[in-house]
BAFI-3210 file (N, C-alpha, C; in Angstrom, 3 decimals, decimal comma, padded with zeros to 6 digits):
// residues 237
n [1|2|3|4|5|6|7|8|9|10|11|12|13|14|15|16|17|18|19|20|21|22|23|24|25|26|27|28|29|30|31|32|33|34|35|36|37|38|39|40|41|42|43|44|45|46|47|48|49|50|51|52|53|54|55|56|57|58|59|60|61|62|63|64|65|66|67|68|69|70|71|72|73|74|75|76|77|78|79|80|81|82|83|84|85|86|87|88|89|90|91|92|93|94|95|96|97|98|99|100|101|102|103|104|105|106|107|108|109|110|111|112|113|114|115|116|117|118|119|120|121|122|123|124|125|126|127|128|129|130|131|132|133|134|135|136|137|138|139|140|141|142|143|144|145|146|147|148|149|150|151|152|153|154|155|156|157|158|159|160|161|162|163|164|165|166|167|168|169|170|171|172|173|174|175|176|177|178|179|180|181|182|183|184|185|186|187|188|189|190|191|192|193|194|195|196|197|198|199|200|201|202|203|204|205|206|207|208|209|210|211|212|213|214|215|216|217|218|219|220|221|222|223|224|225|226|227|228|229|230|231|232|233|234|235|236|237]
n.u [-004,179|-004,177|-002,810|-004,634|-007,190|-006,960|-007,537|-005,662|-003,259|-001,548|002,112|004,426|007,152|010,099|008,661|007,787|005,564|002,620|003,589|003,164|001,890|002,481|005,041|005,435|008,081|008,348|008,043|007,732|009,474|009,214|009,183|011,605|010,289|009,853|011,333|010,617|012,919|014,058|015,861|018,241|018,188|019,211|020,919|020,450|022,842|025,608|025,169|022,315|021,609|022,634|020,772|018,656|019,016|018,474|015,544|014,410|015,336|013,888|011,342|011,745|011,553|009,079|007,966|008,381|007,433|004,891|004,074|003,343|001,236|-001,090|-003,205|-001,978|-000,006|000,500|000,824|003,009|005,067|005,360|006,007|008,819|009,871|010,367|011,567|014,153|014,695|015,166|016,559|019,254|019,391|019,816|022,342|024,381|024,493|026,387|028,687|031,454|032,680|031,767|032,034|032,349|030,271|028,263|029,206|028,669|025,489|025,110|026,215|024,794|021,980|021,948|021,531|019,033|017,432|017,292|016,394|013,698|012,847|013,722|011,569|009,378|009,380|009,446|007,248|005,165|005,663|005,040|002,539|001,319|002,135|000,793|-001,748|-002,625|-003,192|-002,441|-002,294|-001,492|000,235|000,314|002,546|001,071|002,009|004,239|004,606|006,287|006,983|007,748|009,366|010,764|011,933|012,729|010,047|008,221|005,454|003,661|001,245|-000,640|-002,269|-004,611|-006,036|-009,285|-011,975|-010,958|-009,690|-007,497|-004,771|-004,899|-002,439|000,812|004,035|006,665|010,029|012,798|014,053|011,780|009,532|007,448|004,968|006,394|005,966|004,782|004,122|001,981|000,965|-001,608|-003,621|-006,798|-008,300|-007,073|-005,081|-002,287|-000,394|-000,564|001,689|004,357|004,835|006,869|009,431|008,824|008,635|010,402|009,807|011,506|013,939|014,256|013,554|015,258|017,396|016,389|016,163|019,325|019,958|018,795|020,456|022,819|021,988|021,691|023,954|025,577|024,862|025,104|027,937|028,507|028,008|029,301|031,420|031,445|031,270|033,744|035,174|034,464|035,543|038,033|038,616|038,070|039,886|042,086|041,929]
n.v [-055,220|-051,703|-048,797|-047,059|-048,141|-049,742|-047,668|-045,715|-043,331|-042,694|-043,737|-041,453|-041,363|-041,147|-042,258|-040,839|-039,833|-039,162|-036,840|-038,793|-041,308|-044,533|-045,959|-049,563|-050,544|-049,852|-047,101|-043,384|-040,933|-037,831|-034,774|-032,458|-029,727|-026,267|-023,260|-019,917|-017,730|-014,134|-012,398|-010,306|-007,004|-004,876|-001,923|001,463|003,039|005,022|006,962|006,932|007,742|010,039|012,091|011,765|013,435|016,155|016,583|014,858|017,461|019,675|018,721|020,160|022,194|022,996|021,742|023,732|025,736|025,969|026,355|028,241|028,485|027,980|025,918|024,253|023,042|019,915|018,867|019,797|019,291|016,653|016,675|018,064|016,807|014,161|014,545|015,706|013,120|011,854|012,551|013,265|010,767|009,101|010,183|009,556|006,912|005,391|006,358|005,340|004,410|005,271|008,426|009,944|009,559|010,591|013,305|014,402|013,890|015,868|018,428|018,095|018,987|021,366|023,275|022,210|022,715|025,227|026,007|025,427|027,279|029,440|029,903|029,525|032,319|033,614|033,208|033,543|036,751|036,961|036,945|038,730|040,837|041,137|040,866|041,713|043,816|046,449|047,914|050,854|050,261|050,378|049,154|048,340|046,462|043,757|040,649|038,178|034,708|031,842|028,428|025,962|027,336|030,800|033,076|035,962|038,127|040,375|043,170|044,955|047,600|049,978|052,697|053,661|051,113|047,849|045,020|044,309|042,198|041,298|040,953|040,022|037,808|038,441|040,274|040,364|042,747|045,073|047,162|048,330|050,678|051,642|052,621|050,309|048,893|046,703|043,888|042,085|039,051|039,264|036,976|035,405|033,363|032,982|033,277|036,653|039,260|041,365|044,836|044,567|046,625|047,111|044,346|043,040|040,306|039,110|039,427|036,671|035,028|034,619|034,166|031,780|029,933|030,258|028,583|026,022|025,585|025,020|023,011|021,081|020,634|019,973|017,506|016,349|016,372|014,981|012,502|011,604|011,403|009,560|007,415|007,509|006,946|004,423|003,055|003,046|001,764|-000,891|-001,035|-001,072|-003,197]
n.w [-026,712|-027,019|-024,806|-024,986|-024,593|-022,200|-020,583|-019,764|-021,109|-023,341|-024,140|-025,237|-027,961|-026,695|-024,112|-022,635|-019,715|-018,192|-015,254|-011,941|-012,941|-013,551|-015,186|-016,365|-016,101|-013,876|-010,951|-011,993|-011,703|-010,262|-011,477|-009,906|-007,810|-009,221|-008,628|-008,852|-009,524|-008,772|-011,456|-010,216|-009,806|-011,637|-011,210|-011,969|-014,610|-015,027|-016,838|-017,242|-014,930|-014,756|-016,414|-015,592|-012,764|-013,587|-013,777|-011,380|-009,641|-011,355|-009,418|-006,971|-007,462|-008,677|-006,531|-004,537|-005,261|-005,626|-002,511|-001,427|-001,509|000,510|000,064|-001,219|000,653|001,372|-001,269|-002,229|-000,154|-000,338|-003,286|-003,080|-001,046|-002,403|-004,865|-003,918|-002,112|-004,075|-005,949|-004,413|-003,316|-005,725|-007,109|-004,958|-004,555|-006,151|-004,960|-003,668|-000,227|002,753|004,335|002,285|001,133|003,166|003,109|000,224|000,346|002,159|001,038|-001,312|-000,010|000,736|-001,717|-002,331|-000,447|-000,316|-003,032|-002,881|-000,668|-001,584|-003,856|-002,884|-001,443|-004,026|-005,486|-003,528|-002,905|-006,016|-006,851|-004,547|-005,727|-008,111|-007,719|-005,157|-002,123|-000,808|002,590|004,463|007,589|011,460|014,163|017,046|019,630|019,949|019,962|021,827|021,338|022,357|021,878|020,471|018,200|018,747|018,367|016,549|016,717|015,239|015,740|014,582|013,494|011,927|010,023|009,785|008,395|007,587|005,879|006,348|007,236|010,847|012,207|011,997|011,126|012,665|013,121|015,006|015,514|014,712|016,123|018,210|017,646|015,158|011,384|009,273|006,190|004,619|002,581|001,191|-000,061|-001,541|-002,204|-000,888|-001,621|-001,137|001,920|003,631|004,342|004,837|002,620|-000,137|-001,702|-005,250|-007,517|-006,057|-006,237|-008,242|-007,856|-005,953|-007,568|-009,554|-007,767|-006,791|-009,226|-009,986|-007,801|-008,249|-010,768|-009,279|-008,119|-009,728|-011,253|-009,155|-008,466|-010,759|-010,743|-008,444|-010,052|-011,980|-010,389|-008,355|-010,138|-011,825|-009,541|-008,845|-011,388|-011,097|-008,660|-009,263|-011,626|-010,166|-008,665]
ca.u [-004,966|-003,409|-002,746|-005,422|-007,572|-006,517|-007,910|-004,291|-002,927|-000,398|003,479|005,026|008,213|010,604|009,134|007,597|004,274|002,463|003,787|002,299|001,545|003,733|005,382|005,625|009,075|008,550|007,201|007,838|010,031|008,945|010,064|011,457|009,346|010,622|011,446|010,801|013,847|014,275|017,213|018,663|017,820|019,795|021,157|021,006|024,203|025,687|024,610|020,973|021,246|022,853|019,612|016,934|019,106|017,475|014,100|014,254|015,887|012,822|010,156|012,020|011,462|007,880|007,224|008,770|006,738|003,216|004,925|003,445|000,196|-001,737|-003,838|-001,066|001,317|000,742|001,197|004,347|005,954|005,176|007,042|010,180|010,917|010,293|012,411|015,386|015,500|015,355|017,979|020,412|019,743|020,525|023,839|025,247|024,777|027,605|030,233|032,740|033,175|030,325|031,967|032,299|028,571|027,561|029,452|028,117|024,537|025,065|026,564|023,027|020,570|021,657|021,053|017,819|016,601|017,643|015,672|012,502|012,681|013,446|010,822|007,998|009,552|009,194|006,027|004,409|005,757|004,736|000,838|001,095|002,312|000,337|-003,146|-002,556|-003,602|-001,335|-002,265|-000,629|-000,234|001,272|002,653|000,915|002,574|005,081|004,680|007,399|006,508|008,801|008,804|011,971|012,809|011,832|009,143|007,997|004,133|003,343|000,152|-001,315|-003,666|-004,988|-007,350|-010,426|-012,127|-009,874|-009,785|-006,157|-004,924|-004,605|-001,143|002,057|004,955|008,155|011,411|012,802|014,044|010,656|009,647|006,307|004,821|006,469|004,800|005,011|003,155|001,494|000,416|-002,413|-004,282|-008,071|-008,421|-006,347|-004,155|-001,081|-000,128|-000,007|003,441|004,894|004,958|008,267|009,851|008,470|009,790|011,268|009,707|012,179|014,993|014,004|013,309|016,679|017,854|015,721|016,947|020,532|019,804|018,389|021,657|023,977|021,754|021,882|025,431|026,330|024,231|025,854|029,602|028,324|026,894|030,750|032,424|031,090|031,803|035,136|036,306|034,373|036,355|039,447|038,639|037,830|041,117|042,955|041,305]
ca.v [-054,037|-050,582|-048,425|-046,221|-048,787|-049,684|-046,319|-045,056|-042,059|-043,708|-042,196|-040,575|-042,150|-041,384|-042,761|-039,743|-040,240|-037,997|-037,749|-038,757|-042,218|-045,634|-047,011|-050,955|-050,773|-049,181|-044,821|-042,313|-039,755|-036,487|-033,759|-031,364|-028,060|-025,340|-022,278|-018,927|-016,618|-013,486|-011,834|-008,883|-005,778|-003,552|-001,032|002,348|002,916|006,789|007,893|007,496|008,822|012,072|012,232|011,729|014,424|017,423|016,158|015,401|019,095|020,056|018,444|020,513|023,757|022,943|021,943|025,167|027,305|025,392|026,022|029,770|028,352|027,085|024,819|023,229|022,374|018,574|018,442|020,713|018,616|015,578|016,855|018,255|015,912|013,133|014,713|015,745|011,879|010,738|013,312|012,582|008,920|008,422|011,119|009,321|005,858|005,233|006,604|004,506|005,590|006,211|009,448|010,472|009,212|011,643|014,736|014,939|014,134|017,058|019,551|018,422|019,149|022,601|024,042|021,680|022,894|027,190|026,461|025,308|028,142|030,757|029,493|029,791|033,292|034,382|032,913|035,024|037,992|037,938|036,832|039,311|041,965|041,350|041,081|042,137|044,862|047,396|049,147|051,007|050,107|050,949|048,448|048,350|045,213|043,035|039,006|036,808|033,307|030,874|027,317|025,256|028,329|032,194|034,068|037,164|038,784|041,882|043,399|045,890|048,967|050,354|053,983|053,289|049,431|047,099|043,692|043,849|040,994|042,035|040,472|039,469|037,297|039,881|039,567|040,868|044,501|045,436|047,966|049,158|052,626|051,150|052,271|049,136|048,517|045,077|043,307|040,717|039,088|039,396|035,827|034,506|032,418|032,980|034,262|037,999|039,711|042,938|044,869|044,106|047,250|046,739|043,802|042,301|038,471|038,628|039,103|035,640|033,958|034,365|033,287|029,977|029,424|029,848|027,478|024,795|025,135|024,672|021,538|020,135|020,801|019,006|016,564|015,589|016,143|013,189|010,913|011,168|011,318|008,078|006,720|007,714|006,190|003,382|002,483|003,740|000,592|-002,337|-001,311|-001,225|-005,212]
ca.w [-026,317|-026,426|-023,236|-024,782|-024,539|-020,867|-019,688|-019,763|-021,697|-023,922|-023,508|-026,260|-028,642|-025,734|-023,040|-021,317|-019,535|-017,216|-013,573|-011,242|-013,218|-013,769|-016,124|-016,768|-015,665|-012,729|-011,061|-012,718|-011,063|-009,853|-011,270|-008,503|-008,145|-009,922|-007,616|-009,366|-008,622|-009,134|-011,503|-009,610|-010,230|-012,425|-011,184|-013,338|-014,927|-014,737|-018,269|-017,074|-013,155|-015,017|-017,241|-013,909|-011,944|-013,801|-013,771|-009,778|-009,470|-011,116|-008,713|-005,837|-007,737|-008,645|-005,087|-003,715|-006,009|-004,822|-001,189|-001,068|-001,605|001,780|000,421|-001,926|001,368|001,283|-002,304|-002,216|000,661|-001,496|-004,273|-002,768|-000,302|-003,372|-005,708|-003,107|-001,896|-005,334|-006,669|-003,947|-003,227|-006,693|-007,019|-003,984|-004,666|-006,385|-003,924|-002,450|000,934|003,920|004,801|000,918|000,848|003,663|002,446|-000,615|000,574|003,294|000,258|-002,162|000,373|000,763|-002,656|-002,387|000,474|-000,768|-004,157|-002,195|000,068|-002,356|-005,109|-002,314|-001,496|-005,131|-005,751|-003,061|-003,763|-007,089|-005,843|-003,863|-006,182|-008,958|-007,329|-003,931|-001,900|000,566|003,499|005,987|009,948|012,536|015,144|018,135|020,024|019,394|021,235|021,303|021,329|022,411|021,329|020,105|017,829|019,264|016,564|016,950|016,390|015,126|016,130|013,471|013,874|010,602|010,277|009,051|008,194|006,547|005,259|006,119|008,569|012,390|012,725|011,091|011,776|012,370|013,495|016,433|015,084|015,094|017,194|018,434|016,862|013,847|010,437|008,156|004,470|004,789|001,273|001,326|-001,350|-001,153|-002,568|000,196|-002,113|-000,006|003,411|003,218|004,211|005,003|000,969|-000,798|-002,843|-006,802|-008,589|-005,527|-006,480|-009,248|-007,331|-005,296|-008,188|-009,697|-006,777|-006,973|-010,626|-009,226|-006,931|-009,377|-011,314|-008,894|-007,475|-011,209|-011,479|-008,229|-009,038|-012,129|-010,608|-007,872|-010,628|-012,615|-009,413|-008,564|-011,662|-011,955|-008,156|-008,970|-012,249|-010,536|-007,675|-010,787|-012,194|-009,348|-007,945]
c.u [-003,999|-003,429|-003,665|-007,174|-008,171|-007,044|-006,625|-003,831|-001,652|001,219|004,123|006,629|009,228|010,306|008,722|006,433|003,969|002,790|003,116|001,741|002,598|003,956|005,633|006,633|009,535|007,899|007,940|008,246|009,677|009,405|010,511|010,616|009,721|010,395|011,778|011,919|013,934|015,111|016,708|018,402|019,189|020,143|021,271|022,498|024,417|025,059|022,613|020,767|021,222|021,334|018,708|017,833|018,155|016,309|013,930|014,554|014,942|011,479|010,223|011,533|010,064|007,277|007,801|007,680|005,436|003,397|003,968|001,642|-000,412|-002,315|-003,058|000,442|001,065|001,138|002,776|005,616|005,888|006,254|008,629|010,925|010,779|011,237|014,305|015,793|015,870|016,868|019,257|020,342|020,490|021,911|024,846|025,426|026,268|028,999|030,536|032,862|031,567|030,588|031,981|030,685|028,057|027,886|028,762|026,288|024,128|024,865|025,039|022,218|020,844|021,296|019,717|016,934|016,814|016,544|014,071|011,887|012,348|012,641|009,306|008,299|009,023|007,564|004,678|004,308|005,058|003,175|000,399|001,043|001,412|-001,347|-003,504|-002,990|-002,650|-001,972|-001,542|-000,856|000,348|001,231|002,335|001,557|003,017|005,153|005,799|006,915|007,818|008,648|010,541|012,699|011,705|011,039|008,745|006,392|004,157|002,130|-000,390|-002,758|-003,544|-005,779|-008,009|-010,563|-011,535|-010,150|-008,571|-006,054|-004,180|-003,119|-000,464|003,120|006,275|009,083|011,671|013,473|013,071|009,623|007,812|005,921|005,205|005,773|005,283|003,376|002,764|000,507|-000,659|-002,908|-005,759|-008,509|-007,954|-005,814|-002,593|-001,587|000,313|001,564|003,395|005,516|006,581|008,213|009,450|009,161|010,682|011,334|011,118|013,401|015,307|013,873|014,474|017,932|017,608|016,597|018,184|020,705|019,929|019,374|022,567|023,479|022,312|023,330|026,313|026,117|025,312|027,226|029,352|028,718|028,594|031,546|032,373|031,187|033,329|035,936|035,717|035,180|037,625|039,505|038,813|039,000|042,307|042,937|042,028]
c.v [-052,873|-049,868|-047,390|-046,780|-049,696|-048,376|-045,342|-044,173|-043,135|-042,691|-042,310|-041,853|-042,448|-041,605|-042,405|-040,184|-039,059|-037,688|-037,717|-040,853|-043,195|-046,155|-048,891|-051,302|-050,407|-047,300|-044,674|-041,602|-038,739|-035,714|-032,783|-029,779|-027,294|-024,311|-021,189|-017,827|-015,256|-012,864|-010,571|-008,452|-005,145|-002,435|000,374|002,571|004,895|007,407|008,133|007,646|009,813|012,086|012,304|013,019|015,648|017,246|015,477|016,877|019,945|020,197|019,481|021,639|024,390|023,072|023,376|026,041|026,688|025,431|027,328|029,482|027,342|025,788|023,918|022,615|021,166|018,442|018,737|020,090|017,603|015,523|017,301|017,664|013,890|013,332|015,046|014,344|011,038|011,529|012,899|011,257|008,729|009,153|010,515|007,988|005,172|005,192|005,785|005,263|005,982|007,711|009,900|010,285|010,207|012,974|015,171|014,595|015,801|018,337|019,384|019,115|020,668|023,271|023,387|022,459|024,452|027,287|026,026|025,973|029,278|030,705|029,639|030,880|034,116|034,038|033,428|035,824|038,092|037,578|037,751|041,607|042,346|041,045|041,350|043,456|044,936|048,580|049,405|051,435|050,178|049,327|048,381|047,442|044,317|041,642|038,202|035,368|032,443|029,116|026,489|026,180|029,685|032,564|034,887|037,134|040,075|042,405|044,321|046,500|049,906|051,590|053,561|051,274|049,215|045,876|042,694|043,046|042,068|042,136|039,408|038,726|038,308|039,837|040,651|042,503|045,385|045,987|048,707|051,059|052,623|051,548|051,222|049,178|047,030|045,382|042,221|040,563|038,632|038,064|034,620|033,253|032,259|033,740|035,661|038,125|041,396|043,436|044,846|045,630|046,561|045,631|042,690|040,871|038,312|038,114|037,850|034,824|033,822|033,667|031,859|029,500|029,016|028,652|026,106|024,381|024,397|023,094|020,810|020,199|020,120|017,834|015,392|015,319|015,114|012,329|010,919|011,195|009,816|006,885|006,576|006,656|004,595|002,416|002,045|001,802|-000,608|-002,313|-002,189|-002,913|-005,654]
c.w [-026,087|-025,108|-023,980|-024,231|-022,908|-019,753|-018,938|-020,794|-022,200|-024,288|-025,383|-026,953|-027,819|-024,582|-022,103|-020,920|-018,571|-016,197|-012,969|-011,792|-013,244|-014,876|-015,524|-016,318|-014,070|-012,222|-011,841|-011,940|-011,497|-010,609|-010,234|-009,260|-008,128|-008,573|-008,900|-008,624|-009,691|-010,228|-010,591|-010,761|-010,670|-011,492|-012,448|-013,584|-015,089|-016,115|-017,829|-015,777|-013,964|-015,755|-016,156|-013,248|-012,301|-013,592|-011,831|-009,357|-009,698|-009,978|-007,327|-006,304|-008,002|-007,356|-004,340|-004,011|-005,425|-003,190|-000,749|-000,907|-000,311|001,475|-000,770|-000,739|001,055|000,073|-002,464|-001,643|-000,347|-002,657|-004,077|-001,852|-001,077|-004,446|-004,948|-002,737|-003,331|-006,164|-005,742|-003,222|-004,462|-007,323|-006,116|-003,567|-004,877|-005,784|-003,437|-001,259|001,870|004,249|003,436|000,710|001,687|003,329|001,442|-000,846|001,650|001,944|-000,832|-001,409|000,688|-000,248|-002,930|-001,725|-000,045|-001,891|-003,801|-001,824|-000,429|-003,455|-004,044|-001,884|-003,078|-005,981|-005,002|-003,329|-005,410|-006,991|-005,768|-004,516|-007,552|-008,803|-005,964|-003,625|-000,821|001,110|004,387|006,983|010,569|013,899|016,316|019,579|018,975|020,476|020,769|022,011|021,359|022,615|021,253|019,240|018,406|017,737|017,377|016,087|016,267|015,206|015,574|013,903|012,406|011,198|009,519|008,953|007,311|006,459|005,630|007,620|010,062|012,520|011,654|011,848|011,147|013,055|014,768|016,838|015,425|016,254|017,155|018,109|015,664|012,248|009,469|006,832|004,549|003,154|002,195|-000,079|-000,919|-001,415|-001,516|-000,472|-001,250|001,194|003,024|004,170|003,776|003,077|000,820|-001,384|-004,347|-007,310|-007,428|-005,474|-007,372|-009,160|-006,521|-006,095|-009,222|-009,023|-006,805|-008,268|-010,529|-008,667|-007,323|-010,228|-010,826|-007,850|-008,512|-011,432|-009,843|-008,267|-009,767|-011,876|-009,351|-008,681|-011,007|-011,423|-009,223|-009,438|-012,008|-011,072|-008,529|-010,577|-011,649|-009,932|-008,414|-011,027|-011,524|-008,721|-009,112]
res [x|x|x|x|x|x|x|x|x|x|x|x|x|x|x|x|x|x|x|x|x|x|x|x|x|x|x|x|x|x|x|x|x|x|x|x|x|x|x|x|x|x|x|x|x|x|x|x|x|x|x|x|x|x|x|x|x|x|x|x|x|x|x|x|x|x|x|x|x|x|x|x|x|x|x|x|x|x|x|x|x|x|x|x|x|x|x|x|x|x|x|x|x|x|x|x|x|x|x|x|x|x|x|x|x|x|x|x|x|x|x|x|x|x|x|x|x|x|x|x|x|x|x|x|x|x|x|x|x|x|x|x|x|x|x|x|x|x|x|x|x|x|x|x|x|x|x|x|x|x|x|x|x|x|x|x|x|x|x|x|x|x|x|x|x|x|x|x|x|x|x|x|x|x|x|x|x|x|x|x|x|x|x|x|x|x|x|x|x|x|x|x|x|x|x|x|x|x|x|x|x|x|x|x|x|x|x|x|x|x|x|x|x|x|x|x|x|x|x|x|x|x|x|x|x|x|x|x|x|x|x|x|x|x|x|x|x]
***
């Protein structure tokens, strides 16, 4: 009678059978239970950090420029404090060295944080200049508000009905009786603001551009810096 016959699964040329069942000679050993492991992760290699620096450098310059816009802050923060950790997490990986690792995270985040600033500067202004409205008011009061940093209020008196906002934030020069030019935009896409001289977004947004270079260009002298000391170390072991 075969072992199919037997109500047994019959084993193969070598021998094998299912586990869990016996052979004639004796169990059948277990196999042990496989353990899925991971491989490590990859690290990127410097040819493709330098390639992601510009394209994080961007997200900061995007989110700056959506910065001017009230009801784009969450998105804005989102994007520039996503593209700043991703641009210098990955610029400063590489470094040998904790204090070489914090220097040149300290020296990124300033042209990060300048092209943020000045990209929601120039993105007002030009809002402001190219569908905005200017009247002029005279300073009636000036409040200082004190908090963890001092700010100042400016308190605006217009002739005739206006549209234009009561009060501005103004620095501490600013002197009651004052006449100032206040911009707004009737749409209320940005925060209005005391009027700029003609043209003056442009000058802010040159600035930003600046900015964006000299992130992308530190950037990139990280990613080969890092590269470099870390050969340097291999050789040297």
């Amino acid at each position: 009678m075969t072992d199919r016959d037997q109500g047994e699964p019959a084993a193969d040329e070598l021998g094998a059978v299912p586990a869990g069942r016996r052979r004639r000679d004796g169990p059948v050993p277990r196999p042990p239970h496989g353990i899925r492991t991971r491989k490590p992760r990859r690290t990127a290699g410097p040819g493709r950090t330098a390639l992601l620096i510009p394209a994080a450098a961007l997200l900061v310059l995007v989110g700056g420029v959506l910065g001017s816009f009230s009801w784009m802050l969450v998105p804005s923060c989102v994007l520039c404090l996503a593209g700043g950790i991703w641009l210098i997490g990955a610029a400063t990986r590489p470094l040998p060295g904790r204090a070489l690792n914090q220097l040149m995270m300290a020296l990124l985040a300033v042209p990060a944080v300048a092209t943020a600033v000045l990209a929601a500067d120039a993105s007002q202004g030009f809002v402001l200049e190219t569908r905005g409205e200017v009247r002029s008011g005279e300073v009636v009061r000036v409040v200082e508000h004190h908090g963890k940093n001092t700010s100042y209020e400016c308190v605006l008196h217009y002739r005739g009905a206006t549209k234009a906002p009561g009060s501005l934030d103004c620095s501490k020069s600013d002197r009651v009786g004052d006449t100032v030019q206040v911009a707004w935009d009737p749409g209320g896409l940005v925060r209005p603001d005391f009027a700029e001289a003609k043209g003056t977004y442009r000058f802010f947004a040159v600035l930003a551009l600046g900015s964006e270079i000299a992130l992308v260009c530190l950037g990139e002298f990280t990613v080969v810096l890092g590269a470099v000391l870390c050969a340097a170390r291999r050789v040297s072991a």
